[in-house]
N, C-alpha and C positions, 0 to 999 in steps of 0.2 A: 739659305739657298741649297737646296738638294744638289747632290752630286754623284753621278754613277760612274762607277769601276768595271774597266771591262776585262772579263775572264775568260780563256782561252777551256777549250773542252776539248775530250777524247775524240770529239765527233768534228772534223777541220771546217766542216759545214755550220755548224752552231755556233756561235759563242754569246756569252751570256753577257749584259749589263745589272750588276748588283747595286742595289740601292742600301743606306747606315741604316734605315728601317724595314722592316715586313713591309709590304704594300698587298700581300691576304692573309687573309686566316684559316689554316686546317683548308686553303682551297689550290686546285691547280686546273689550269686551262692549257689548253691547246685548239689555236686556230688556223684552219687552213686557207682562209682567204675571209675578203670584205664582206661576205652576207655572215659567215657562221661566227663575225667580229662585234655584232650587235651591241654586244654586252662592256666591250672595249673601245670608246673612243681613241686612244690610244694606240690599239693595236690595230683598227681601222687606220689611224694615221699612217702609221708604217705601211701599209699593204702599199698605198702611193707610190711605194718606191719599186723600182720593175727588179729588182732582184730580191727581194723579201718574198719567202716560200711558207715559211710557218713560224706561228709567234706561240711561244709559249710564256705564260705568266703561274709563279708559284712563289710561294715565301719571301723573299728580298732582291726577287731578280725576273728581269726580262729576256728568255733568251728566243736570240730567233736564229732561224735558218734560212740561208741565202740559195739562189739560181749560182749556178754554177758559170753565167752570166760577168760576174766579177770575182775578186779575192777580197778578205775580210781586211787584209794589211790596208787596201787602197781606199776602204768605207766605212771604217769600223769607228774612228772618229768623227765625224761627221753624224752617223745616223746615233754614236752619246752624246753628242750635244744638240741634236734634234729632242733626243728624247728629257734631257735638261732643263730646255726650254720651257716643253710644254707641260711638266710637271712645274716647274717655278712661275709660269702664269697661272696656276689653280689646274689646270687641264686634269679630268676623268680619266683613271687608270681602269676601274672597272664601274661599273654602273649598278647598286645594286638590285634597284626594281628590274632591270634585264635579265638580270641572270636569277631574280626569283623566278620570274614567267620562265627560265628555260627550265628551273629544277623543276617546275609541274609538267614538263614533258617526258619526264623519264620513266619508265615502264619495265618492270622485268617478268620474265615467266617461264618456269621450270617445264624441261623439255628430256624425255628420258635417250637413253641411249643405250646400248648392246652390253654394257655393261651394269647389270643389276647392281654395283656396290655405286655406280656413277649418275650422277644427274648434270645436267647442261642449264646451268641458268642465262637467258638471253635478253641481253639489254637493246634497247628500241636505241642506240649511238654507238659509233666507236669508242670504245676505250684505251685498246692498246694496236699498234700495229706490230709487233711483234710476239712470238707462243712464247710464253713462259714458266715452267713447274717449277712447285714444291714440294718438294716430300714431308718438311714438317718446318717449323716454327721457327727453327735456329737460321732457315734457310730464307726465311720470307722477310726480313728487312727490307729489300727494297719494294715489298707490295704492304701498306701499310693494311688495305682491302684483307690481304694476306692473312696479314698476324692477324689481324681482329677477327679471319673467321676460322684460325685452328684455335682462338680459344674455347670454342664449341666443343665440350669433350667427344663429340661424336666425329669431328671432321679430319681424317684421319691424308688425304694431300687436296692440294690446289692447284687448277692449270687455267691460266688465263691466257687470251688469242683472241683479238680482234675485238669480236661485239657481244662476249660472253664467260662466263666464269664455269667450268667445270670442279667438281666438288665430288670427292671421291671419300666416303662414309666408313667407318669401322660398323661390324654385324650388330652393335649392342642395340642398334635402334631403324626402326622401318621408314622409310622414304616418307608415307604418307603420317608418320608422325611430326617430320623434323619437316619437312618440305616449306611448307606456309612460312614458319618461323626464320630459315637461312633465304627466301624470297624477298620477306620484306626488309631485313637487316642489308641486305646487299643493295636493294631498293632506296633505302634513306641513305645508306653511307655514300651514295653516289649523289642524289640529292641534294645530300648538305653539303659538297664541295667535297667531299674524302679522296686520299689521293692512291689512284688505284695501283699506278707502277712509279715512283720517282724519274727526275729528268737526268741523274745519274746512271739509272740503269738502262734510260732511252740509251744515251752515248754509249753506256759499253756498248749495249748491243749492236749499233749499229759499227764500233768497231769491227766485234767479233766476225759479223757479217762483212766486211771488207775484206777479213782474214780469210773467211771462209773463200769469198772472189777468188784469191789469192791462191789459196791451197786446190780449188779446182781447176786453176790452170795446169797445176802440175801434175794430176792425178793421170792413171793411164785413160784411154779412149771410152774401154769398158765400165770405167767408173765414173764417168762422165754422163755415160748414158743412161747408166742407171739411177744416176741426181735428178736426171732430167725428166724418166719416166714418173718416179715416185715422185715430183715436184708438180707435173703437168696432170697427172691420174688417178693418184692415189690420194695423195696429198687433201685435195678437196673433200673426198671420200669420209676420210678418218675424221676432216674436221666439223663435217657435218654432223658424226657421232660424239663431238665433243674429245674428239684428239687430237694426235700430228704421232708424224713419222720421223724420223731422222735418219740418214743415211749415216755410217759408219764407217761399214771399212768391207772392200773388196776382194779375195783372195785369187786371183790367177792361177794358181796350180788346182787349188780343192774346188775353187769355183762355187766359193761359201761368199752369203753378202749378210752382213752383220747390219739389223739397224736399231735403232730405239723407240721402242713405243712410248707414249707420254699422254698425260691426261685421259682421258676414259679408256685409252686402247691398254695402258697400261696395266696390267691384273688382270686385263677380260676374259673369261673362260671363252671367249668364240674368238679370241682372237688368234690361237693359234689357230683356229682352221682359215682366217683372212686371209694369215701370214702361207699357211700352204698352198690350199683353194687359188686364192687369189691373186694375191702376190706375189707369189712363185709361177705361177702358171704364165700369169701375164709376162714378166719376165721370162721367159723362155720359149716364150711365144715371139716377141719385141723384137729380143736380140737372137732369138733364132737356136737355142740352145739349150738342150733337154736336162744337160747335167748342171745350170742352177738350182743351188739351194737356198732358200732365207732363213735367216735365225734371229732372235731378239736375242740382243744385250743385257 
């Protein structure tokens, strides 16, 4: 008789059910509701229940995330021996003819950006809901996508967001030689089930973003506004070109706004005139204020 353990996460929304065995191989899923559960009998079961938001299935555990609806204290028992059950009747964890028909759906293709050392590879699904960089190898554990593609001696960072991978080149080799090559490789790793961000670095993140909540409450008025323009304006902008912006830090006397470029906006020779041009202007257009300045970190 199978038996699962349930595990509290960083994320008060999650928590996981681990099973004594793997229930995949090298694969990890994320479902947001009953049609994109195909593949899942199981995970289809769960959706039934009116506070289940997202299931996620990876190595020896099932974790889901609940509607805010309930608390995990008052359901968390119940939906493990739900899910006990229907593993100890034989019941289909994953299905594998379903999820071959989904791997021939996936499709990637390289999209250039403002930054000649940067290409934008763009997957036909989401992958991640949260931007992530790396600068090199040491730092890419939790993207396993990651490490397998700075073994590429030419692949010198990685930024991944949403429905695409940005991939930022060392000079030794031309776009149109390596292109084909880092398309189809990122093409089958996704494929074959490979796991792009782990569901431990989902939860940090979604910590960190709570903290972030948290710290903009306290920030001044001025620094708020300026979260919110680059959030609502820019933000889309940059990740169009295969980046993201981060807001930093605000100075009220010098009336300097510090932010971080990442993934393709990072290095860009045009990016400082974005950052001037554009950036800066808008801002001081917005809030009304000629002596803003922007600076990358």
């Amino acid at each position: 008789m199978t038996k699962v353990t349930i595990k509290e996460t960083q994320n008060p929304t999650i928590i996981k059910f681990e099973f004594p065995d793997f229930i995949t191989q090298n694969e990890s899923f994320e479902f947001k509701n009953i049609d994109e559960a195909k593949s899942s009998p199981l995970a289809q079961q769960l959706f039934y229940l009116p506070f289940v938001k997202t299931v996620y299935i990876s190595g020896n555990f099932i974790a889901v995330e609940r509607f805010s609806i309930v608390e995990w204290e008052d359901v968390q028992e119940a939906v493990a021996e739900q899910i006990e059950a229907y593993v100890n009747k034989g019941g289909v964890i994953i299905n594998p003819d379903e999820n071959k028909q989904k791997k021939q759906a996936v499709t990637v293709y390289g999209e250039s950006t403002p930054n000649p050392s940067a290409l934008k590879f763009v997957v036909n699904k989401m992958i991640t809901k949260n931007a992530v960089e790396f600068k090199n190898i040491d730092q890419s554990a939790p993207s396993p996508l990651a490490t397998e593609l700075f073994k590429f001696p030419y692949v010198k960072e990685v930024f991944i967001d949403e429905n695409y991978i940005s991939v930022t080149k060392y000079d030794i080799n031309e776009w149109q030689d390596i292109t084909m090559e880092l398309r189809t490789f990122i093409k089958q790793f996704i494929e074959n089930g490979g796991t792009v961000l782990d569901e431990n670095l989902i939860s940090t993140i979604v910590k960190d973003e709570k903290a972030k909540d948290e710290s903009f409450d306290s920030l001044d008025e001025t620094s708020q506004k300026i979260i919110n323009i680059l959030e609502e304006y820019v933000k889309p902008a940059v990740a169009a070109d295969g980046g993201n912006i981060v807001f930093e830090s605000y100075d009220n006397d010098s009336k300097v706004v510090k932010v971080i470029m990442q993934g393709a906006c990072s290095g860009c020779p045009s990016s400082t005139f974005t950052l001037k041009s554009g950036i800066e202007n808008m801002l001081k257009s917005m809030l009304n204020d000629e002596g803003i300045k922007v600076e990358a970190v």
